[in-house]
N, CA, C and O of each residue as an XYZ file, in Angstrom:
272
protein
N     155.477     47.353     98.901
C     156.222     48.454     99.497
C     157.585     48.535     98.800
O     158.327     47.557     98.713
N     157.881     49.746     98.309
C     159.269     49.805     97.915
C     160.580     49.627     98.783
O     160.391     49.200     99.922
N     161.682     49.853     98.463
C     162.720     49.072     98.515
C     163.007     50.856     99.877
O     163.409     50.689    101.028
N     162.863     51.480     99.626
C     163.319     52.684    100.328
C     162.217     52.793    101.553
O     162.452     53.019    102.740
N     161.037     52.581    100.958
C     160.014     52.739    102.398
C     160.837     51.502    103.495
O     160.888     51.628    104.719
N     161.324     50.541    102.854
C     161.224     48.853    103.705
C     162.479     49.560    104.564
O     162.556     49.130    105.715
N     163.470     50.565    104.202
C     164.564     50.739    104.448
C     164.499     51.818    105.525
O     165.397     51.939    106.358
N     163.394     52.618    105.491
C     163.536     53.648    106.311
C     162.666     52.775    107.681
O     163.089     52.826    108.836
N     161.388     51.988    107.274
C     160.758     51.295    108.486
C     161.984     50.882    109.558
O     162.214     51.166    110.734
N     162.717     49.982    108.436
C     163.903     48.902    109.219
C     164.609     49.910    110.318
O     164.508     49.496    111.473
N     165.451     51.424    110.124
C     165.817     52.013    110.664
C     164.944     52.937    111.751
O     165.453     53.499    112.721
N     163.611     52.979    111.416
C     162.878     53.582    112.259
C     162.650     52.636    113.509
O     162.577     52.995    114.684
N     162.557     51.424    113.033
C     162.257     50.396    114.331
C     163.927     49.585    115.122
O     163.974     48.725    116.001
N     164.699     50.036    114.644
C     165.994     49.605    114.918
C     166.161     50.665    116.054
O     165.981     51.883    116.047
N     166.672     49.570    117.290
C     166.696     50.607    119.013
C     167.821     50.768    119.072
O     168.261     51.089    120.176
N     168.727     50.629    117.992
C     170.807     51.432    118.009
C     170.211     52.620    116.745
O     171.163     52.945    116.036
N     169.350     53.076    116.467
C     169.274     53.820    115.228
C     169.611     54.951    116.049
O     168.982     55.174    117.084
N     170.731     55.817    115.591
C     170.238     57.743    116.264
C     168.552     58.077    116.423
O     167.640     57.602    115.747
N     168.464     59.103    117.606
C     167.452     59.539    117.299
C     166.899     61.000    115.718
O     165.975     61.400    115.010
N     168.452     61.190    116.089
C     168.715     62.071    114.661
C     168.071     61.292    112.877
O     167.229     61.612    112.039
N     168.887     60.382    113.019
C     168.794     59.481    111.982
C     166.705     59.174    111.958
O     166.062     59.096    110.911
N     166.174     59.077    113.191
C     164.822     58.448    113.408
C     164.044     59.940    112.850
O     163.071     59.921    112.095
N     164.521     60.891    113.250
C     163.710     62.059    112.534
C     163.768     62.167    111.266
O     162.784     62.332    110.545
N     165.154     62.068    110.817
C     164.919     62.291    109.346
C     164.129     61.789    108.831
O     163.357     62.503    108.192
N     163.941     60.518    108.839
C     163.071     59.253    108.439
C     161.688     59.385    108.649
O     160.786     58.968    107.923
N     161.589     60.085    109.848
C     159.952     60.416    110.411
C     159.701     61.535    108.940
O     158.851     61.190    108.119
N     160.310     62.538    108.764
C     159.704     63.692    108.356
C     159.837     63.683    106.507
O     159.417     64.517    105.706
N     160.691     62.217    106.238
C     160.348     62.191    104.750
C     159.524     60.915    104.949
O     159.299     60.207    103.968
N     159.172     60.659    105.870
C     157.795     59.417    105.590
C     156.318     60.620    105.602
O     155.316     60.466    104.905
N     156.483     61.439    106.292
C     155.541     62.530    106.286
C     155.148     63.307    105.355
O     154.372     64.257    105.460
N     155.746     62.867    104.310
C     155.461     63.820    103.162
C     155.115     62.820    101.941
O     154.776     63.197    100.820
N     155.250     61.583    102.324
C     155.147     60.504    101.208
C     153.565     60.220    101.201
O     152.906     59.814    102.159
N     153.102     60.522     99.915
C     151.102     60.641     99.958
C     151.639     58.948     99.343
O     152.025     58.658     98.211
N     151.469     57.980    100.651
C     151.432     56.825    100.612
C     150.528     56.306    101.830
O     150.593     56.798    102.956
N     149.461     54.984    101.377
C     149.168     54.190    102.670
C     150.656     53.655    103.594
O     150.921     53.710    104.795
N     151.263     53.244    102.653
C     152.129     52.422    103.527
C     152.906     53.269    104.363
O     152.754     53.106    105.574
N     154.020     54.479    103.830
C     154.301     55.220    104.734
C     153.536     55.908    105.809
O     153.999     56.420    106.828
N     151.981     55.825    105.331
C     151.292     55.931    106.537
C     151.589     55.327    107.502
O     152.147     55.841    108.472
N     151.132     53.612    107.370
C     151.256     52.649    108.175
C     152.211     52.289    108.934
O     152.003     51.694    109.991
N     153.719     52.684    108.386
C     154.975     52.369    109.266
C     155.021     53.921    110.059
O     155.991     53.910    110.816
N     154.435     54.976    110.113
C     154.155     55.956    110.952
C     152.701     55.554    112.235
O     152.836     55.851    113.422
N     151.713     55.024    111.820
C     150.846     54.465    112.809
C     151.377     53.477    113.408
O     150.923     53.338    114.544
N     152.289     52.599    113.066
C     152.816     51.690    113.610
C     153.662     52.144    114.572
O     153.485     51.815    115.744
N     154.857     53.090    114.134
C     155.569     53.219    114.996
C     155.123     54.429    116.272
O     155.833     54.692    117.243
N     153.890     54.998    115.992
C     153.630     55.714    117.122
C     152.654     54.832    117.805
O     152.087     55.521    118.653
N     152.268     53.792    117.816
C     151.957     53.064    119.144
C     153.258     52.578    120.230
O     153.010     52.352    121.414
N     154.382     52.477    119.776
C     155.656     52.541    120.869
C     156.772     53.647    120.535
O     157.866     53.218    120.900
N     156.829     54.423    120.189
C     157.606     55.479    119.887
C     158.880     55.200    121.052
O     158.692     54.678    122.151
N     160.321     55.720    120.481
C     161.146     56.036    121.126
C     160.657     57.131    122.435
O     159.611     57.750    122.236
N     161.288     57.337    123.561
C     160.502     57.815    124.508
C     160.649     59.426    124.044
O     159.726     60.240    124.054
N     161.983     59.673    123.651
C     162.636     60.930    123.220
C     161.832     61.456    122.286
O     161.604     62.665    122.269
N     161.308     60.608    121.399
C     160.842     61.059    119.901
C     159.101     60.669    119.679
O     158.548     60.466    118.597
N     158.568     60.647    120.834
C     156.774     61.096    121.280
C     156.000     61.694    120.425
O     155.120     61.281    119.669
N     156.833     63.641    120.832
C     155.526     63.989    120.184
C     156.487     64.485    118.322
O     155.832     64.864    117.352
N     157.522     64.382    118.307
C     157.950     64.536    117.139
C     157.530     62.891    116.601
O     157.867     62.933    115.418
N     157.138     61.894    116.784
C     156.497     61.093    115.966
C     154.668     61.197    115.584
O     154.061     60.513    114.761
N     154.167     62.172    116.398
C     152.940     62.445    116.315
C     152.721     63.268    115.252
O     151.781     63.301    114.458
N     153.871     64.036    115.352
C     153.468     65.107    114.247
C     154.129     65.189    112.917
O     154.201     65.974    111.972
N     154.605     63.953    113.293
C     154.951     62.842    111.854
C     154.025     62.522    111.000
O     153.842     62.781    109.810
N     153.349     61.790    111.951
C     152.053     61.534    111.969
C     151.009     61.898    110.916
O     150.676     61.529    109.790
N     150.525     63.140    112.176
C     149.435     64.327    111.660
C     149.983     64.876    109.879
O     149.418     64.827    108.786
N     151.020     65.256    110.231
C     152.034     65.269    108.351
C     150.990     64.811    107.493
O     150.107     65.355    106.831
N     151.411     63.499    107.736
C     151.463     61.990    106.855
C     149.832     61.988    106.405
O     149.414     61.854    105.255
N     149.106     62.157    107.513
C     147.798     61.779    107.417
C     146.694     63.177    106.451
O     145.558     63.220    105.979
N     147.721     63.999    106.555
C     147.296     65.315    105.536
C     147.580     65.102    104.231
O     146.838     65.407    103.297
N     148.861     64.478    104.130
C     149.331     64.402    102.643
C     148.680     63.239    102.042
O     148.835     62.944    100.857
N     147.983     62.606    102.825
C     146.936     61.087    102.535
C     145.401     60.939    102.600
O     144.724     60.031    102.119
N     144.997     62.011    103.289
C     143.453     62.472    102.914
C     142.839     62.684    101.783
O     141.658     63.029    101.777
């Protein structure tokens, strides 16, 4: 995993991160035709911030288009 994916996970799973800051991160992991940015998106929507639900779903769904 690169040095930028490891960086955006770290902040996606960090519970002082903005939720601002957690979107950005959601929606350029969503566009990355990567397994791994897959994976730190499946990962983090089994506990999602409560705020950031269904905007991590459709992080998600993104991710899993640009990886098919």
């Amino acid at each position: 995993m690169d040095r930028s994916l490891r960086w955006g996970r770290e902040l996606l799973f960090d519970k002082k991160a903005n939720p601002k800051t957690k979107e950005a991160i959601m929606v350029i992991l969503a566009h990355i035709p990567s397994k791994a940015a897959l994976s730190i998106l499946e990962r983090y929507n089994t506990m999602p911030d409560r705020e950031l639900e269904i905007f991590a779903q459709i992080a998600l769904n993104e991710c899993e288009m640009w990886n098919w």
